[in-house]
C-alpha positions, -999 to +999 in steps of 0.1 A: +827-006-438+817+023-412+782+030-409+769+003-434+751-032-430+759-061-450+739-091-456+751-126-462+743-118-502+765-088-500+740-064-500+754-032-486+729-006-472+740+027-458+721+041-430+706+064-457+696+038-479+679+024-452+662+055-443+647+058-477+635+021-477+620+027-441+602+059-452+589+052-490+578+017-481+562+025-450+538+054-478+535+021-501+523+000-477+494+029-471+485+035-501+483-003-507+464-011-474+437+011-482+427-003-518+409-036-499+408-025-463+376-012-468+360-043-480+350-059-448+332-024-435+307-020-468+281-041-455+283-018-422+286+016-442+259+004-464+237-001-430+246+030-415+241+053-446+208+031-457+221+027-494+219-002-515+251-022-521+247-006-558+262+024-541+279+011-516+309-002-539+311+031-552+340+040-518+361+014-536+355+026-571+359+063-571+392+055-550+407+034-579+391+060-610+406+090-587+438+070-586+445+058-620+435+094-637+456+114-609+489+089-610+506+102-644+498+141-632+513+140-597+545+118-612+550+145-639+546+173-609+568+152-590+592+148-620+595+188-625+594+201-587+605+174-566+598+138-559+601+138-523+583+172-521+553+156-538+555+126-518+550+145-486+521+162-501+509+133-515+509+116-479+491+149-462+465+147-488+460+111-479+458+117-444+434+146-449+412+123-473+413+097-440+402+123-419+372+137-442+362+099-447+365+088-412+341+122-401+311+113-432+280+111-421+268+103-457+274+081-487+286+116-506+314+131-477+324+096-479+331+097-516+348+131-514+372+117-484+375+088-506+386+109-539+407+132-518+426+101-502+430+088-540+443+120-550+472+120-526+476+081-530+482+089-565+515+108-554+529+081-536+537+047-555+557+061-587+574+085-566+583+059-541+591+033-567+613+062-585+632+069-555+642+034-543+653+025-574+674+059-580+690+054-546+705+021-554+731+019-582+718-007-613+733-036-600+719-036-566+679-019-576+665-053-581+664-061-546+660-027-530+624-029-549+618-067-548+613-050-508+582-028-528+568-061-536+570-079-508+556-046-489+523-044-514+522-084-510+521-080-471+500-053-470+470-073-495+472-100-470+469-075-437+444-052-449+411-076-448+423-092-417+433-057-400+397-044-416+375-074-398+395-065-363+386-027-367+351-035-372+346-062-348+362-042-318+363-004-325+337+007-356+345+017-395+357+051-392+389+041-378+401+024-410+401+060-419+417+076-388+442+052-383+458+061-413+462+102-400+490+091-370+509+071-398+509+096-423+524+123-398+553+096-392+561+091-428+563+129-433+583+132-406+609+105-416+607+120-455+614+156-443+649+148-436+655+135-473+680+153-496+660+159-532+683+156-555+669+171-586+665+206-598+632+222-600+622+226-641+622+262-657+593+254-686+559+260-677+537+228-670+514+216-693+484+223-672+461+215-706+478+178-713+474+174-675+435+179-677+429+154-711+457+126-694+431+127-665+398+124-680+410+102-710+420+075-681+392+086-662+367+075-692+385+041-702+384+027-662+350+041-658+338+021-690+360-009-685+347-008-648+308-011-662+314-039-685+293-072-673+315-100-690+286-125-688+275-108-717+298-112-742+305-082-765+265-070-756+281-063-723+307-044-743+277-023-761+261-013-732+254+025-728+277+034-697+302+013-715+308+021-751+300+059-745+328+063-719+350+044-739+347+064-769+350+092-750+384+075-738+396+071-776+387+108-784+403+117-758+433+099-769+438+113-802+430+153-783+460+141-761+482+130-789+479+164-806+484+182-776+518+164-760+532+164-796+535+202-793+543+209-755+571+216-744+571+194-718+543+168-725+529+151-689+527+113-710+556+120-736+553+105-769+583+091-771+577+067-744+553+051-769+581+053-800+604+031-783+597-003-791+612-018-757+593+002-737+564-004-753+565-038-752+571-031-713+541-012-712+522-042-733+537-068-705+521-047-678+487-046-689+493-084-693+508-093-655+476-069-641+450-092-659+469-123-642+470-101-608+434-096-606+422-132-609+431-138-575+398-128-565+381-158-579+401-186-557+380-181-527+349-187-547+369-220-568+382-234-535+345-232-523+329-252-556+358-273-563+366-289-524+335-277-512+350-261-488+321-235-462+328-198-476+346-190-443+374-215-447+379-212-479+393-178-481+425-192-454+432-220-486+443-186-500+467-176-476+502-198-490+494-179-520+498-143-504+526-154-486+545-172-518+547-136-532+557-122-505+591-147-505+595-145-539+596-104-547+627-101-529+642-134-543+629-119-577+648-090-574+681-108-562+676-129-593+668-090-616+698-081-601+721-114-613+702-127-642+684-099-658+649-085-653+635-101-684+645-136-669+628-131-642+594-124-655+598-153-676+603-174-649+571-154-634+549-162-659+563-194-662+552-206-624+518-186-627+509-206-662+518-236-644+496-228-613+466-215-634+467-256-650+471-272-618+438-255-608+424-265-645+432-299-640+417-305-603+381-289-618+379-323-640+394-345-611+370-337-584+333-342-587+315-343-558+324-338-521+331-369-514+355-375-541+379-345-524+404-361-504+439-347-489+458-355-515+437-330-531+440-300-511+477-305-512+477-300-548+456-270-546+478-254-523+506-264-546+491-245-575+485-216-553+520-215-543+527-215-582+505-188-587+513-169-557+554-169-567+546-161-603+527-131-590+557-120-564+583-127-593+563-107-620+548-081-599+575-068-572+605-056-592+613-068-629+586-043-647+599-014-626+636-021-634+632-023-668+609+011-669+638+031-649+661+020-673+645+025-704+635+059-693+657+095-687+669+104-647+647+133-650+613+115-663+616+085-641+582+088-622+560+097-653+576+067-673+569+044-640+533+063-636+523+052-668+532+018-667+514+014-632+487+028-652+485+007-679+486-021-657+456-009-639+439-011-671+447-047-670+436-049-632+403-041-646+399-063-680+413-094-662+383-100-636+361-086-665+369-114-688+375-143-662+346-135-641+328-134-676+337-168-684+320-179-648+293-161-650+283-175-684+290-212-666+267-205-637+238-193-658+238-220-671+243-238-643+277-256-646+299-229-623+325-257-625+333-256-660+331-221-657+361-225-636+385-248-657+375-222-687+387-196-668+416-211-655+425-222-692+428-184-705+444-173-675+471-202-680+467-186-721+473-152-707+504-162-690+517-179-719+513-151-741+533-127-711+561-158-715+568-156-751+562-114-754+588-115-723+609-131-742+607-112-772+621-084-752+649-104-741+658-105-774+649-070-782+672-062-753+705-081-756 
């Protein structure tokens, strides 16, 4: 067929298609690059600035409150006046939040750049999302965004090396710069795209906009301050239980308020239908099994007493498991149903989270690890790693479009991501709770298999909700 490419599966792309994969994945893999580029440069901005680590951390924070609170706003925008419209804004506000980060001179320019670059990142992932999967009919989306995935998996195992090469050779501003040449050539390949909505006539909901973003604002800000090692006292701290109440007032202010716009920014009825709250409920679940990835460095150092510099490479087959599997995940959305799918996520991340269990109570001491043993490891990590491809890349977002109407498909997708975010922040709260109560008391090991128990629990209950919702769905 003129002008299209076809792939031994049978999966037809037109040179627009491709376009739209080329351009929306290219502001993905942005947006997702600079969540943990910045992560090898905070000891040097901490040096340079002369702050404490206390405030250091606060470039990666802001960036992820900014981000969460601004997401459901700029997808309702986006939803009313244009998705690629917003996109394109969203990418010059990134690039202008590089530039105003990459110039700071202080620990407070910094944060602005930082919120700025949020701000515009906030613009980009459900709108992208919401436009691959509307340019690709139903039976074909599953693999046009398994490719989102894959991008977001390639991109979390890029950004720390591509962060250690810019600091080694040039200095840290130019994690930030970089980012200003890319951003022109994504506007530049979006400004040809056709929008294909018509702009809303009823005024926007400026009022629900404000309470949407400081209600999400207050629960990551309190969720963010919670010190699991302490139990529920962590949970009664001060900057903990005051923002969160603040969050649940919030809440029912922004209940009263959507119920009577005309056009709510989170509508209600997203939350009245039972499937796609039981989506919603699966998301917050997959983002507290997503997160615990940032313990294996730390369990491959304990456990085969590995030096901290080698083990963090144990971790690469994991990365690059989930970056195979999202696009086989959405090949097998696309022939076997998006519920499925997950299943068979949370499946393989259960049964990588007890691999890891199991080898806590096998090895002992360093001389008991043999290569039998780091075989296995890897093994579970490849477990993990495909669960995370499988449930992460493109089953949630399927199920999302198509529980949701044409015209409200970024704020439905916003508020998933959102949601899940919540669980990005619960899940290393808990786990890293469980190991923190181990090391004080001086048995980080146990810690470990505890933790690797509940996240194995986790994934079980994600199994059997997931397949509630099969049922709910056939």
């Amino acid at each position: 067929m003129a002008g299209e490419k076809l792939s031994k599966e049978g999966f037809a792309l037109t040179g627009y298609q491709i376009r739209i994969l080329v351009t929306y994945l290219l502001g993905v893999f942005l947006g997702a690059l600079d969540q943990s580029i910045l992560g090898p440069a905070l000891t040097t901005i901490e040096r340079d600035f002369n702050i404490s680590p206390k405030w250091g951390v606060w470039t990666v924070t802001v960036y992820t409150l900014v981000y969460a609170a601004s997401m459901p706003i700029t997808a309702k925008i986006a939803d009313r006046y244009g998705r690629r419209k917003v996109f394109m804004a969203g990418i010059g506000l990134f690039a202008l939040g590089s530039l105003f980060s990459g110039m700071a001179t202080s620990l407070y320019p910094l944060l602005l750049g930082r919120a700025i670059q949020a701000l515009g990142g906030g613009g980009i992932l459900p709108v992208a999302v919401a436009e691959i999967g509307l340019a690709f009919p139903k039976e074909k989306r599953g693999r046009a965004l398994g490719f989102y995935g894959a991008t977001w998996g390639i991109a979390s195992i890029v950004a720390p090396i591509l962060g250690g090469v810019v600091i080694q050779y040039l200095s840290w501003p130019w994690l930030f710069w970089i980012n200003i040449p890319a951003g022109l050539l994504v506007i530049g390949l979006a400004t040809g795209l056709i929008e294909d909505m018509e702009p809303q006539v009823k005024p926007m909901d400026w009022t629900g906009a404000f309470i949407v973003g400081a209600t999400i604002f207050c629960f990551m800000l309190g969720l963010t301050h919670i010190q699991g090692q302490r139990g529920w006292e962590g949970v009664f701290m001060p900057n903990v239980y005051l923002f969160l109440l603040a969050g649940l007032v919030l809440t029912r202010l922004l209940i009263q308020f959507e119920k009577r716009a005309d056009d709510p920014v989170v509508n209600p009825k997203f939350f009245r239908n039972p499937r796609l709250l039981l989506i919603y409920i699966i998301a917050a679940i997959s983002g507290m099994i997503m997160l615990s990835i940032i313990f294996l460095p730390a369990y491959v150092e304990y456990v085969l007493h590995y030096p901290p510099g080698k083990a963090s490479y144990m971790v690469v087959p994991l990365a690059l498991a989930s970056v195979v599997t999202s696009p086989l995940g959405g090949a097998i959305v696309d022939r076997f149903g998006a519920p499925r799918t997950m299943v068979l996520g949370f499946g393989c991340s259960m049964i990588g989270s007890l691999i890891l269990a199991a080898l806590v109570k096998l090895i002992g001491s360093p001389v008991d690890v043999s290569f039998i043993h780091v075989i296995v490891v890897t093994v579970g990590f490849i477990f993990f790693g495909s669960g995370l491809g499988l449930i992460v890349g493109s089953p949630l977002n399927v199920m999302v479009i198509g529980e949701v109407e044409r015209e409200e498909v970024s704020s439905g997708l916003a508020v998933m991501t959102v949601i899940r975010s919540f669980g990005n922040t619960l899940g290393p709260v808990i786990l890293g709770g469980l190991l923190a109560a181990a090391t004080a008391l001086e048995r980080p090991r146990d810690g470990f298999f505890d933790m690797f128990i509940v996240g194995a629990l986790i994934a079980l209950m994600g199994l059997l909700l997931t397949l509630r919702l099969k049922r709910k769905m056939i």
